[in-house]
VMD Tcl script that draws the C-alpha trace (Angstrom):
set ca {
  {-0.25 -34.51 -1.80}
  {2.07 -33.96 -5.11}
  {0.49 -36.58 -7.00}
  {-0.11 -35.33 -10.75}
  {2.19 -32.52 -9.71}
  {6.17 -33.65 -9.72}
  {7.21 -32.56 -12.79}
  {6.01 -28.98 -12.53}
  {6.91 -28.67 -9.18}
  {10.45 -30.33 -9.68}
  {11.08 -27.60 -12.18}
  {9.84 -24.84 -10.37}
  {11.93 -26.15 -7.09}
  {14.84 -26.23 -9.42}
  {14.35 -22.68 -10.55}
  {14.26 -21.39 -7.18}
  {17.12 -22.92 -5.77}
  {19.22 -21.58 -9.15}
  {21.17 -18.31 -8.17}
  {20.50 -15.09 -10.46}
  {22.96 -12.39 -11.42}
  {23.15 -10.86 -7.91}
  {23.89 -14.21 -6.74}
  {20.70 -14.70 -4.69}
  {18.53 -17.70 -5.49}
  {14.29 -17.14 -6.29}
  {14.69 -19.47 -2.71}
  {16.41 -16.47 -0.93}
  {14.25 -13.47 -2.41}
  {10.96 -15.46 -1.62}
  {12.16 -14.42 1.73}
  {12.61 -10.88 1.40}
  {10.75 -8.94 3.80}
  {8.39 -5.62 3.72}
  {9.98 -2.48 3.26}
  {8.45 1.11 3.65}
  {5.03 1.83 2.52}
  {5.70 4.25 -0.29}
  {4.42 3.64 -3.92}
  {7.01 2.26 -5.17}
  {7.87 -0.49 -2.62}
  {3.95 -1.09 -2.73}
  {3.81 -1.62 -5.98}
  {6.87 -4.55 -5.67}
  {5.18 -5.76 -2.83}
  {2.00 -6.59 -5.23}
  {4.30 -7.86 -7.78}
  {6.18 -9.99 -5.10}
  {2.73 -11.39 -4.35}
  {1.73 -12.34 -8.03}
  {4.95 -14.25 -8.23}
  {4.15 -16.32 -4.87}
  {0.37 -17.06 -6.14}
  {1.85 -17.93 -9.63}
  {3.80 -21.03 -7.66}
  {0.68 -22.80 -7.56}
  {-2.18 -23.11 -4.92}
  {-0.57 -23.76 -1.67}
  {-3.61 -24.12 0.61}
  {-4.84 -27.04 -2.37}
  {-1.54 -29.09 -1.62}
  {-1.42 -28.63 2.01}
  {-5.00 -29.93 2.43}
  {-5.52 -31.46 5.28}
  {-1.94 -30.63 7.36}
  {-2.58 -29.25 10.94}
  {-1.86 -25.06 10.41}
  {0.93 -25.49 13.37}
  {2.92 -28.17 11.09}
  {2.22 -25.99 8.40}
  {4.08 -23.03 10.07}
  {6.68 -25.68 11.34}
  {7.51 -26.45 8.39}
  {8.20 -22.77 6.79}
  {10.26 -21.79 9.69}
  {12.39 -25.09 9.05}
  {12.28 -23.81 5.17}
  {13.10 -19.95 6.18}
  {15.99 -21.14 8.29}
  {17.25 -23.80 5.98}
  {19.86 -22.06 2.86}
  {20.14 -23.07 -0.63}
  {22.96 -25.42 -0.16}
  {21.37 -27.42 2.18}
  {17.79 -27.37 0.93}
  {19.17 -29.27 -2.30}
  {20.41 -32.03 -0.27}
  {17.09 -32.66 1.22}
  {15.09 -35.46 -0.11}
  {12.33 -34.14 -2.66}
  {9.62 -35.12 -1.01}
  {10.48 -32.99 2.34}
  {12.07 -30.26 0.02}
  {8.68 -30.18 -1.95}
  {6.58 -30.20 1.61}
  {9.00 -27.37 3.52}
  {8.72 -25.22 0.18}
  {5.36 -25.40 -0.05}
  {4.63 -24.70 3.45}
  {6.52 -21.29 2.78}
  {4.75 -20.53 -0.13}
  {2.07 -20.81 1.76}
  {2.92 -18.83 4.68}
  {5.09 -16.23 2.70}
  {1.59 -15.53 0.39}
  {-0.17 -15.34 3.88}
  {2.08 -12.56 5.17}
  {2.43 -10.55 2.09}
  {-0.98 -10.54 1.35}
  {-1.40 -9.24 5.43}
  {1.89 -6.73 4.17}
  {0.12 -5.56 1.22}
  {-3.24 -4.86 3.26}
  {-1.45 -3.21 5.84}
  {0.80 -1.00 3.24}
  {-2.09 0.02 1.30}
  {-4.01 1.21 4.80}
  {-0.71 3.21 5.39}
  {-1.22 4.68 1.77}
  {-4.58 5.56 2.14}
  {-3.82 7.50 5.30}
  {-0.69 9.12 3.83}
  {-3.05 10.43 0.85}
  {-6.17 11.13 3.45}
  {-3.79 12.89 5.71}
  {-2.28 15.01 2.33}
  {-6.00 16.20 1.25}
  {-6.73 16.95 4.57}
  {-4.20 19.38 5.37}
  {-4.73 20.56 1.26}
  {-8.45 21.45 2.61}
  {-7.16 23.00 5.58}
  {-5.13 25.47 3.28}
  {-7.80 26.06 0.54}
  {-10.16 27.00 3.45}
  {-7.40 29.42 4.75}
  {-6.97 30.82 1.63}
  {-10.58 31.08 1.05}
  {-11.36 33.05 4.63}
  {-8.69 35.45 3.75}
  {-10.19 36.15 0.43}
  {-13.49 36.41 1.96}
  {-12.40 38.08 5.15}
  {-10.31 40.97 1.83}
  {-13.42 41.16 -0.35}
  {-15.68 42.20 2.76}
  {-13.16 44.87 3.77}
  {-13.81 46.00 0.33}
  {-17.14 45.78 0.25}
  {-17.37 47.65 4.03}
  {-14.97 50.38 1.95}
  {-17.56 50.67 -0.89}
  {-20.39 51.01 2.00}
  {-18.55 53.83 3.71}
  {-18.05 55.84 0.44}
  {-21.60 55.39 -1.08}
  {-22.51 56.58 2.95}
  {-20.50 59.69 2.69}
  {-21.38 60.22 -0.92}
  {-25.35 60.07 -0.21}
  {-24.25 61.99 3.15}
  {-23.56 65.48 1.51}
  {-27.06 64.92 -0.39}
  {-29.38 64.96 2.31}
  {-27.79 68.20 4.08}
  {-28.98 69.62 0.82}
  {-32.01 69.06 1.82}
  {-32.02 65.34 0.97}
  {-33.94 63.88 -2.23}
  {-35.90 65.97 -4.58}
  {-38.28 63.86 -4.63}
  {-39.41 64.25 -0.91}
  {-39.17 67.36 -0.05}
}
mol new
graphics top color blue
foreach p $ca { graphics top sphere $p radius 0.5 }
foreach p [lrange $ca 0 end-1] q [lrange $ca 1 end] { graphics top cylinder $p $q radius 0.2 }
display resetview
């Protein structure tokens, strides 16, 4: 399974496990969950899910492991901290962090999906109720250029009214 593959993945198990300057290590982000679906959180949500394909191609390494010990495995790795993942052999450190790569790009790529439908309905539901108001603002318009109109119609009546008690048109009488 890691043949060809130990020094790259050595490196990048090392990384992870090293603690940043909020003293969280790339092992405890890879475990932060979804957050709200607004633009901004989407948008780290994609980035979060670059950064979990960049670790390599999980489903190419866990060729050929049953999908249950697959998810067995990642809720060992979820449950398991930093301290106590680096005492764990390498191979079973390189095997439980793999199977959470795996299942961690499986469920954000489901969490981006599922943000981006909320996005789209946030937006659809936005232009909807835009419509709504340009067609209200449209019918009033409409609704104040007929009055006018019906105004215009009255006073051209009454102004050809006091022609034909004249004796109406020159023309045929």
């Amino acid at each position: 399974m890691w043949a060809g593959r130990g020094r790259f993945v050595r490196a990048r198990t090392w990384w992870l496990c090293c603690q940043g300057p909020t003293r969280r290590s790339g092992f405890d982000r890879l475990k932060d969950p979804a957050r709200a679906a607004s633009l901004g959180k989407f948008k780290a949500r994609l980035a979060h899910l670059a950064e979990l394909d960049a670790l390599g191609p999980t489903e190419v390494w866990l060729e050929g492991i049953a999908p249950g010990k697959i998810g067995h495995f990642a809720g060992e790795a979820r449950v398991t901290g930093v301290e106590d993942f680096v005492r764990i052999n390498e191979a079973k450190q390189l095997t439980l962090l793999a199977s959470l790569i795996h299942v961690l790009r499986t469920a954000a790529r489901d969490e981006v999906t599922e943000m981006f439908c909320k996005r789209m309905a946030v937006i659809h539901r936005k232009g909807r109720d835009r419509l709504e108001e340009l067609r209200e603002e449209h019918r009033a318009e409409s609704e104040r250029l007929l009055e006018v109109f019906g105004d215009v119609l009255a006073a051209a009546r009454e102004a050809s009214a006091p022609a034909e008690e004249e004796g109406g048109c020159p023309e045929f009488r």
